[in-house]
C-alpha positions in Angstrom: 107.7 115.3 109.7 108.9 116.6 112.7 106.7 116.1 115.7 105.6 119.4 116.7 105.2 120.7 113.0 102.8 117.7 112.9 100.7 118.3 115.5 100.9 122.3 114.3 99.7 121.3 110.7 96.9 118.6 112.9 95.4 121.4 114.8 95.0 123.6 111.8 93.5 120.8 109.4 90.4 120.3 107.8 88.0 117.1 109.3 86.5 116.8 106.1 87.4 113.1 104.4 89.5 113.6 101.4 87.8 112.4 98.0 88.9 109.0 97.2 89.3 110.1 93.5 92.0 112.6 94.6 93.5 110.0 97.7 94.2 107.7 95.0 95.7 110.0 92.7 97.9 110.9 95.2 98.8 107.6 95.8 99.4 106.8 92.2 101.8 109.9 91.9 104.2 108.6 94.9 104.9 105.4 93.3 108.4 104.9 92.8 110.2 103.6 89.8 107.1 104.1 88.1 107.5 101.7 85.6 109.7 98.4 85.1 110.1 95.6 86.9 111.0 97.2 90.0 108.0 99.4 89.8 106.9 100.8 93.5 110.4 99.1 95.2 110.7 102.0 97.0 106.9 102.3 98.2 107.1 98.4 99.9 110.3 99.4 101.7 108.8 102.9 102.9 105.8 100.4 104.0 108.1 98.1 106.0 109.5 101.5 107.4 106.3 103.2 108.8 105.4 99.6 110.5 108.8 99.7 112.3 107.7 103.3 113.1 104.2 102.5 114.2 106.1 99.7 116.7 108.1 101.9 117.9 106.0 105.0 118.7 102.9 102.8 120.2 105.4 100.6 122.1 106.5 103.7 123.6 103.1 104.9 124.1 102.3 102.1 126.0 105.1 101.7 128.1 105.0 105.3 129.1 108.0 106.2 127.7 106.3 108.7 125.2 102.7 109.1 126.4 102.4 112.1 123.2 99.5 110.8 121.5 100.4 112.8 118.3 103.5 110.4 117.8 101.3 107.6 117.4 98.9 109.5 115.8 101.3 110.5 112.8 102.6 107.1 112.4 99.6 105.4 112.4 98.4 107.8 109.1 101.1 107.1 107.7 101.0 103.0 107.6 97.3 103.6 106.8 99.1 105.4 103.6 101.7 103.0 103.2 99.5 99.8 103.1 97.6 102.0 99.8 100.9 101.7 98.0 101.0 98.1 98.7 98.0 97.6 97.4 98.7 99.8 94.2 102.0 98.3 93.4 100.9 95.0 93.8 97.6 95.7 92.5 95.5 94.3 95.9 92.0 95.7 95.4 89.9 97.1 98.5 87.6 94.4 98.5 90.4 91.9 99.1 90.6 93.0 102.2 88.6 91.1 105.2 88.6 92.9 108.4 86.8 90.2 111.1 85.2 91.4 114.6 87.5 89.3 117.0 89.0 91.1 120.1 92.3 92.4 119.5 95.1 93.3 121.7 98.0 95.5 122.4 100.2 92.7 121.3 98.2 92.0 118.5 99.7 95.1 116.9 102.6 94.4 117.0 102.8 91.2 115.7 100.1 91.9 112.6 102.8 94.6 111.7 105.8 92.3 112.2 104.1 90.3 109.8 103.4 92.3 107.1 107.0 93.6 107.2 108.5 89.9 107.3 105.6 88.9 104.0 106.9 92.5 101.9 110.8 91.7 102.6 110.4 88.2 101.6 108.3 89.3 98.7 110.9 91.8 97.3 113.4 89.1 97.8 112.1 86.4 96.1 109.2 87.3 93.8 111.6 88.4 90.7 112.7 84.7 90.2 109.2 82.7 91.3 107.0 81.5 88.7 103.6 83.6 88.5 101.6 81.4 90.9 104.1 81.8 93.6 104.3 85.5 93.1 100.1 85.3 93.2 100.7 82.8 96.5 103.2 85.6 98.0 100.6 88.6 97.6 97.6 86.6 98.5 99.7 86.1 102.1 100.2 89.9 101.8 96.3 90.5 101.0 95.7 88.2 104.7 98.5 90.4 106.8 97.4 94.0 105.0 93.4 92.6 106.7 95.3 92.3 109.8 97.0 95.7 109.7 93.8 97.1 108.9 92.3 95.5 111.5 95.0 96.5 113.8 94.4 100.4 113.0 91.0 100.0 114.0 91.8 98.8 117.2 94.5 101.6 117.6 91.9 104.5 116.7 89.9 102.9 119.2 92.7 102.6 121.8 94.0 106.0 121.3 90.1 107.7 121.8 91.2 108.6 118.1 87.5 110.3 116.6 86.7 109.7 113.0 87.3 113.4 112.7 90.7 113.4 114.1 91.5 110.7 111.4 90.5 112.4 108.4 92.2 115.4 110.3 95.6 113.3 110.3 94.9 111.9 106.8 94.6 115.5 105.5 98.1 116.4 107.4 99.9 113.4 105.8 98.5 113.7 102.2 99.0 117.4 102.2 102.6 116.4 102.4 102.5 113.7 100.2 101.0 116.1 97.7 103.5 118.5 97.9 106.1 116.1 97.5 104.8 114.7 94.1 104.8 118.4 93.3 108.4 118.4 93.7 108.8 115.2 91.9 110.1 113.8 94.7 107.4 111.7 96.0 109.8 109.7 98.8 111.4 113.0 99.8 114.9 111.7 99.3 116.0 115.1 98.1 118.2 116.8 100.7 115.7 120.0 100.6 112.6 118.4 99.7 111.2 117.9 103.8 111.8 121.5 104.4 110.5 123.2 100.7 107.3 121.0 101.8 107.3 122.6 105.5 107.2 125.6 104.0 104.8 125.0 101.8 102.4 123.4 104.4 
C-alpha cells in the first residue's frame, strides 16, 4: 500500500480489535493454491517478503534514514499477518507458540526475521521430497523462529511507543485490504488493477 494512503486509511480506522472468528476467515480466504500439494506456496513466499520488508523499513528507522514511524508501522502489521498464513498452511496452532521474557534487542530483530526467512525457503525447498518426520522436524524449527518473530514484534511495538490501540488500528488498515482483495479473488493482489480497485474501495 502506498505510504501515505496507509497512514490516510490509519488515521481514519477503527481501534476496536477485530473478531478473531472474522481475522481467521480472512486469513483462510488469502491462502493461495488453495488446495494441492503446493497449497499456501504463495502465502510462505509473501511471508519471507514482509520480513525482508520489516528489515528494511526498521533498519532504516533506526539508522535515521527514514525516521516515518508509519513505514514501520505498516510492515510490521503486515508480518504479524504473514506469520497467520504460516501457521494456517502449515497448520501451527497458537498455543505452539512460546514467547519468553528475555531482553531483546535492536539486533535481535533482525536476526529472528532472517531466520524465519532462511527456516520457510529451506522448507519450500526440501519438504516435497522428505519423509513425514522431517517435514514435522522442518515446521517444529518454524514453530521456534515464528515464537521468536512474535517475540520480536513485541519488542518493536514497544520500541516504536506503538499503543495497543494503534495496533488494532493498523491491523484494521491491513485486513480491510486483505478483505477486499479476497473480494476480488485475488487475495495476493497479483492482478495489475487489483491494488488500486482496493484503494478505491478503502
Amino acid at each position: 500500500m502506498n505510504r501515505e494512503i496507509y497512514r490516510q486509511r490509519f488515521m481514519e480506522a477503527d481501534a476496536t480489535r477485530i473478531p478473531m472468528t472474522e481475522f481467521q476467515k480472512i486469513i483462510s480466504d488469502s491462502i493461495y493454491p488453495v488446495t494441492g500439494s503446493k497449497r499456501g506456496y504463495n502465502n510462505l513466499l509473501i511471508a519471507i517478503e514482509e520480513c525482508a520488508e520489516l528489515i528494511e523499513s526498521f533498519g532504516e528507522y533506526i539508522s535515521g534514514k527514514d525516521r516515518n514511524k508509519y513505514g514501520v508501522y505498516e510492515e510490521l502489521t503486515d508480518v504479524y499477518l504473514a506469520q497467520y498464513y504460516v501457521m494456517n498452511v502449515l497448520g501451527i496452532e497458537e498455543k505452539d507458540i512460546k514467547l519468553d521474557t528475555r531482553h531483546r534487542t535492536e539486533m535481535d530483530v533482525f536476526i529472528s526475521l532472517s531466520k524465519l526467512q532462511f527456516s520457510l525457503a529451506k522448507y519450500m525447498r526440501k519438504a516435497k521430497t522428505l519423509p513425514w518426520q522431517e517435514r514435522k522436524q522442518m515446521v517444529h524449527k518454524i514453530t521456534e523462529d515464528l515464537s521468536e518473530v512474535r517475540g520480536s514484534l513485541l519488542f518493536l511495538q514497544g520500541y516504536m511507543l506503538m499503543a495497543k490501540e494503534e495496533l488494532f488500528k493498523s491491523i484494521n488498515v491491513v485486513m480491510n485490504r486483505q478483505k477486499s482483495r479476497n473480494e476480488l479473488q485475488d487475495p495476493l493482489g497479483l492482478q495489475k488493477d487489483t491494488e488500486q480497485i482496493v484503494e478505491n474501495i478503502l
